[in-house]
Each structure stands twice: as C-alpha cells, then as structure tokens.
C-alpha positions as CSV (number, residue, x, y, z in Angstrom):
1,X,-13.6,-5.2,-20.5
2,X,-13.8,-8.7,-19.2
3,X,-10.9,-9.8,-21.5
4,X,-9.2,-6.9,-19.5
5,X,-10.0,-8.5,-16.2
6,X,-9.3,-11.8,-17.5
7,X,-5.6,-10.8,-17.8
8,X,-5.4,-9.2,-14.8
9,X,-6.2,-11.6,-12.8
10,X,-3.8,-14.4,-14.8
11,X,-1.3,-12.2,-14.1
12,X,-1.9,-10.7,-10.7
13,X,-4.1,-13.8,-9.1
14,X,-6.6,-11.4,-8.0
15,X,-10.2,-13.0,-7.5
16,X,-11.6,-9.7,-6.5
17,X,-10.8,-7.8,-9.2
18,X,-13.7,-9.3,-11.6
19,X,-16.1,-8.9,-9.3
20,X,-15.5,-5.2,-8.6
21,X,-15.7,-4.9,-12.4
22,X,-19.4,-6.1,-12.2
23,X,-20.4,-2.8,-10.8
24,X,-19.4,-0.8,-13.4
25,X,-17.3,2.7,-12.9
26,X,-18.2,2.4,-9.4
27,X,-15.9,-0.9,-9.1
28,X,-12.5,1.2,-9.6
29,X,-13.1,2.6,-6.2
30,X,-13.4,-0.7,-4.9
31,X,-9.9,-1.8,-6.7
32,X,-8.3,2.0,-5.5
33,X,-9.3,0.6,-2.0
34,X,-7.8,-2.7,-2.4
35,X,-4.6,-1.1,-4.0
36,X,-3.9,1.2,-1.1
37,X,-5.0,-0.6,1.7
38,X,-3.3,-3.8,1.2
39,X,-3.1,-5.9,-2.0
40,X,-1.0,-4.3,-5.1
41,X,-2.8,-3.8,-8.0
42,X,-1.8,-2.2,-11.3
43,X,-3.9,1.1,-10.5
44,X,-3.3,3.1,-13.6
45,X,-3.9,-0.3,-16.0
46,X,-7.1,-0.5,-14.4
47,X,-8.3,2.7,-14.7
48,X,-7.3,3.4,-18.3
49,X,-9.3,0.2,-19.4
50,X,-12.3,2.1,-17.1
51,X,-11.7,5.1,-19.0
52,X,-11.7,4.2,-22.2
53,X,-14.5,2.1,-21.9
54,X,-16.7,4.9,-20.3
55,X,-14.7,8.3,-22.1
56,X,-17.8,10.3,-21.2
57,X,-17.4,9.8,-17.3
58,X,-13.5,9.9,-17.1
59,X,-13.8,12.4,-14.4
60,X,-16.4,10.9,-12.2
61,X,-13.8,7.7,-12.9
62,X,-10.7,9.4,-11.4
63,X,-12.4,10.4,-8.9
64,X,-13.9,7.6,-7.5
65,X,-10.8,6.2,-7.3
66,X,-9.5,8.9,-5.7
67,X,-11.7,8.7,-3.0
68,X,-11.0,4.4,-2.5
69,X,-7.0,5.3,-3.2
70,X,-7.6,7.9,0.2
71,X,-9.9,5.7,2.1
72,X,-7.5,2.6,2.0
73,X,-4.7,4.9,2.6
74,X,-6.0,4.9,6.0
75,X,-5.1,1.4,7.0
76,X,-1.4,1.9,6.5
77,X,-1.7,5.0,8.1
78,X,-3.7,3.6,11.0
79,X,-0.6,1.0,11.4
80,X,1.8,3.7,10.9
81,X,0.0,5.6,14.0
82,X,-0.8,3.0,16.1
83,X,3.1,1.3,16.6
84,X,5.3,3.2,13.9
85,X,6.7,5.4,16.7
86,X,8.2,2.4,18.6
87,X,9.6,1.1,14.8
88,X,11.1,4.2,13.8
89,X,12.8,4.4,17.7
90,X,14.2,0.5,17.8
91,X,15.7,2.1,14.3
92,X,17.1,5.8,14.7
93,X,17.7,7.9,18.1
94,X,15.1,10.3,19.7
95,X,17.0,13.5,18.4
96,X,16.7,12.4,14.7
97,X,12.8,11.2,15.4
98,X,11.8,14.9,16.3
99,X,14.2,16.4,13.8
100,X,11.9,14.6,11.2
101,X,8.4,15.0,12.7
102,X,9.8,18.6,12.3
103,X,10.2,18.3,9.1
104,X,7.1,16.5,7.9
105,X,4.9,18.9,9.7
106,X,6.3,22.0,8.1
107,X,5.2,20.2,4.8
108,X,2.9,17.4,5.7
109,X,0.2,18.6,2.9
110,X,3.2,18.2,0.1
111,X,4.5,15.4,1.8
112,X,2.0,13.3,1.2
113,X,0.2,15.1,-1.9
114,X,3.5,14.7,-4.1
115,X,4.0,10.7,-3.4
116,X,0.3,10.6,-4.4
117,X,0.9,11.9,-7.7
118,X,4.3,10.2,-8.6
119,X,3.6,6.8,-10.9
120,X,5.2,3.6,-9.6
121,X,7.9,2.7,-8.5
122,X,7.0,5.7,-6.1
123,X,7.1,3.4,-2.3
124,X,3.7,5.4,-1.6
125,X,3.1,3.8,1.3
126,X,5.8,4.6,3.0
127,X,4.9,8.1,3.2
128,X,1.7,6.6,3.9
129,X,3.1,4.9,7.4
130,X,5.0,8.1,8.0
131,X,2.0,10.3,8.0
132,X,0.6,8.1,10.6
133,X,3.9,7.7,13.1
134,X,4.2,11.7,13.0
135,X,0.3,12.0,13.7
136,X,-0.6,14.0,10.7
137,X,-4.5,14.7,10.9
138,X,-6.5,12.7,9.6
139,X,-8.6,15.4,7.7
140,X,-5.3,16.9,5.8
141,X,-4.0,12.9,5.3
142,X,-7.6,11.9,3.1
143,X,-7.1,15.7,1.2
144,X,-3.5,15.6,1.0
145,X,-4.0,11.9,-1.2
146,X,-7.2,12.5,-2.6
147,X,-5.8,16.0,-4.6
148,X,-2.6,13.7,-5.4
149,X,-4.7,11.4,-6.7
150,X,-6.9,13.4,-8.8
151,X,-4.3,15.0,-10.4
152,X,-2.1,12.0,-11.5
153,X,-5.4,10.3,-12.4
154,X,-6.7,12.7,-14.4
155,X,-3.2,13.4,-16.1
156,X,-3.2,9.7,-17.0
157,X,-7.3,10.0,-18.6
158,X,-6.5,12.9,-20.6
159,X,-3.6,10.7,-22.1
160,X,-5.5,7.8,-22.4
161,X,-8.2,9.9,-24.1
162,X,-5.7,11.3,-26.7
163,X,-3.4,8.3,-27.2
164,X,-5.7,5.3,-25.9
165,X,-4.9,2.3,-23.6
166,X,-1.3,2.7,-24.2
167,X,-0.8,5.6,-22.8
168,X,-0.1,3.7,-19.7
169,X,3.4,2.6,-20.8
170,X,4.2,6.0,-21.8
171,X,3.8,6.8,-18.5
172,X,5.4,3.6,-17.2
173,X,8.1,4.2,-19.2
174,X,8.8,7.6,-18.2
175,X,7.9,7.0,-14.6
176,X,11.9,7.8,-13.4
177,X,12.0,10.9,-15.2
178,X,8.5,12.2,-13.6
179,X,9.6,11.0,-10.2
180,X,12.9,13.4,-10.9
181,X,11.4,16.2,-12.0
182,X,9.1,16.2,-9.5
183,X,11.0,15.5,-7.1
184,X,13.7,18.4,-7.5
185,X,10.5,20.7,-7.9
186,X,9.6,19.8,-4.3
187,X,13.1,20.3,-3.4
188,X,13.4,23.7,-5.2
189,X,10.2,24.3,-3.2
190,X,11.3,23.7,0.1
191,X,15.2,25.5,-0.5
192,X,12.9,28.6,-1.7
193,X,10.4,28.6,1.5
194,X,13.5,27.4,4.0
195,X,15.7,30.7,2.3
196,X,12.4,33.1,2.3
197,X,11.5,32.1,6.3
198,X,15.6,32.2,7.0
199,X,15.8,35.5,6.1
200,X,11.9,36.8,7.7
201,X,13.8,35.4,10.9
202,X,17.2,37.7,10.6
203,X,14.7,40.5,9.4
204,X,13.1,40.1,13.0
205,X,16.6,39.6,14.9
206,X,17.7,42.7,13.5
C-alpha cells in the first residue's frame, strides 16, 4: 500500500495523498474530496489499491468515497452558483441561457447522476459548475453524485475483485466506449420521455 502511494505521489506530486492513506479506508474519502473539489487525482487507481487491500470492506470503501467525491463536488458547484450566471451571459444570449436552465431542470437528477458514473475523460466538473449556475438544489446535487458515484465505484470493486488491480486499465481503456453507450442511453432516454410528454400534450389539446 505505501509503495502504491509512493508512485502516486512521484507521479502526481501529491504530498497529501500519503497522509490520507495513514488513516486507513477512511483516507479515500479524504482523496474523493481532494479529487472533486480541486486537485486531480487518479480516483479509480486509488481506490482499487483500497479495495484490494481491504476486499472485505469494498462497499463501505465506495462509499466513503462517494460521500468525499459529493461533498467536494460542492465547491465547484458553489463557484458555478455564485458567478456562473454572469460567465455563461458574457458567453451566449439570454434566450439560449433559459432555453438551457430548461433543459437541465427537466433532467437535473440524470444530469448530473450520469457524468458521475462515466470514467475519465468525462469533464465532470463541468456539469458540476452547471448544476450550480442553473441553481439545482443542493439536496438533489449531493444525491444526484453520490448514487453516480456509488454505482461507477462499485462497478469498478467488483472488477477489481474478480480481475485484481488491473482492472483499472480495462476500464481506462474502454472508458470512450462507456462514455458512448451511455451516453446514447441518456439520449434514447430523453427522445423517449420528450415523444411520451409530446404526445400527453396533443392528447390534452384535443
């Protein structure tokens, strides 16, 4: 575990990450926090080396981190809320500004839930900062991340489990094809809810 670190930190410059591992499972929600709220770390390295060190506890490992990868969420959120607006506006007209706060509230939970589960290169928190400029609440934004979370976490233990610490470049390497099939999942999604509420609305013209 501390020849894990070791290489982490040679290769990411990270002086926090060995002393996170000191505490044990209970340092990956320490490195989830750091990874969301502002320094990039290699998430799912770390907590494949977590999980196979500690196989018993896998799920109490995912989520931990879980709950740090939501809680530092907040910080790009908060900066996404608190002057995203005025970025977005110098960028794109008023019109197209409410036409996508439409949008993102009609779907905010799968909005951000869906981001939350893609592997990198994912730009998470982008979707992050959007969830804060079109006010999502902050309730749905920490369950929204947390379930993403969870279930990409867990995904990744149960390969790690069955294939071991390499799992994590099967998953790397695969990472465009996930994002893809996901993604047109989401947008099969949406063209089947936008069709269904289409036609509920000529039903009631009629």
């Amino acid at each position: 575990m501390k020849h894990f670190f070791a290489q982490i930190l040679a290769e990411w410059k990270l002086v926090l990450l060995p002393a996170l591992s000191k505490y044990g499972i209970w340092g990956v929600a320490g490195v989830a926090l750091l990874d969301s709220s502002s320094i990039p770390v290699p998430m799912d390295v770390v907590l494949a080396a977590y999980v196979w060190a500690d196989k018993s506890r896998f799920w109490l490992i995912c989520l931990l981190a879980a709950a740090g990868s939501a809680i530092g969420g907040l910080v790009p959120y908060g900066v996404g809320r608190a002057g995203g607006e005025l970025f977005l506006l110098k960028r794109i007209n008023r019109e197209r500004f409410e036409r996508m706060r439409d949008r993102f509230a009609r779907q905010e939970f799968l909005a951000m839930m869906i981001p939350s589960i893609l592997p990198p290169p994912t730009p998470w928190k982008v979707f992050v900062f959007a969830a804060g400029v079109f006010e999502m609440r902050i309730g749905p934004f920490l369950f929204a991340v947390f379930c993403g979370r969870m279930v990409r976490w867990i995904t990744l233990s149960l390969l790690v489990l069955k294939l071991g610490p390499g799992a994590v470049d099967i998953v790397a390497h695969h990472a465009l094809t996930a994002t893809s099939v996901v993604g047109a999942l989401a947008l099969a999604g949406f063209a089947w809810w936008w069709m269904k509420r289409r036609r509920a609305g000529k039903l009631l013209e009629d």
